[in-house]
N, C-alpha and C positions, 0 to 999 in steps of 0.2 A: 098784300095791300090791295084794298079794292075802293074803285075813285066813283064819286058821280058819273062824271064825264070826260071822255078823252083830255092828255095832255102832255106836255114836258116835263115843266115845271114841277106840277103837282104829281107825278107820278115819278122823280128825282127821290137818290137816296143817298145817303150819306155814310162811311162808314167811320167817324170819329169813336173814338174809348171802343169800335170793335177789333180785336187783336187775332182775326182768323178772318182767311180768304173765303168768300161766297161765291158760288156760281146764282147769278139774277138772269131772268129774263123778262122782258116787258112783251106785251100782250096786247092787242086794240079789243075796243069791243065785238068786233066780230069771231074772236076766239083765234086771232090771228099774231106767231112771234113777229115782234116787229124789229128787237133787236135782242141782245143777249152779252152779258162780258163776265168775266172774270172779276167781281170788285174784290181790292185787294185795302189792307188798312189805312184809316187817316186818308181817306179818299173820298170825293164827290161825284156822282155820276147820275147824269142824265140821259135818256132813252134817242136816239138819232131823230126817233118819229114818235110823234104821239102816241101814248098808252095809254089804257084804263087799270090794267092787272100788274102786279110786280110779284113772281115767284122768287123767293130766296132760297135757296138749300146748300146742298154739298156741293163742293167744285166739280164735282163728277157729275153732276147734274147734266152739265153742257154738253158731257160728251154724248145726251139723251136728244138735246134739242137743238133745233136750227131755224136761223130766218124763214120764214115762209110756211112753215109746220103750223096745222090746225092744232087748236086745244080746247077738248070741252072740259067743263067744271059742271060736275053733275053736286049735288045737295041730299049723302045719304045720311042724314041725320038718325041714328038708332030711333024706334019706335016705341 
C-alpha cells in the first residue's frame, strides 16, 4: 500500500475474513522502517509512527527486517 502522505490512520490495516498470519512493515517517506509486527487474524493494527508504505508478505519476512533499516523501492517495469 502506498499513501499520499505520511500517517497512522491511513496507513492502519486490518486483518478481518484474513485466516493466515502476515508479517507487515510500515515505512516513512524517507525509505525508513518505522515499525514492523506479526498481524495475526480478526485484528487491527496501526503503525507506532507515521507511515507512508505498508509491506505485507510471509511472517518470515520480519525475520528480514528491523526498526530503523533503510528501504529503497526501485520501478523495474519490463520494457
Amino acid at each position: 500500500m502506498v499513501e499520499q502522505g505520511e500517517g497512522r490512520a491511513r496507513t492502519a490495516i486490518h486483518m478481518w475474513m484474513v485466516f493466515m498470519r502476515l508479517g507487515v512493515a510500515w515505512v516513512d517517506a524517507s525509505g525508513t522502517v518505522v515499525d514492523r509486527r506479526l498481524a495475526l487474524p480478526w485484528r487491527l493494527y496501526l503503525p507506532s509512527t507515521p507511515a507512508r508504505y505498508v509491506l505485507e508478505g510471509p511472517e518470515t519476512m520480519l525475520e528480514s527486517i528491523a526498526i530503523g533499516d533503510r528501504l529503497e523501492f526501485k520501478d523495474e517495469a519490463p520494457v
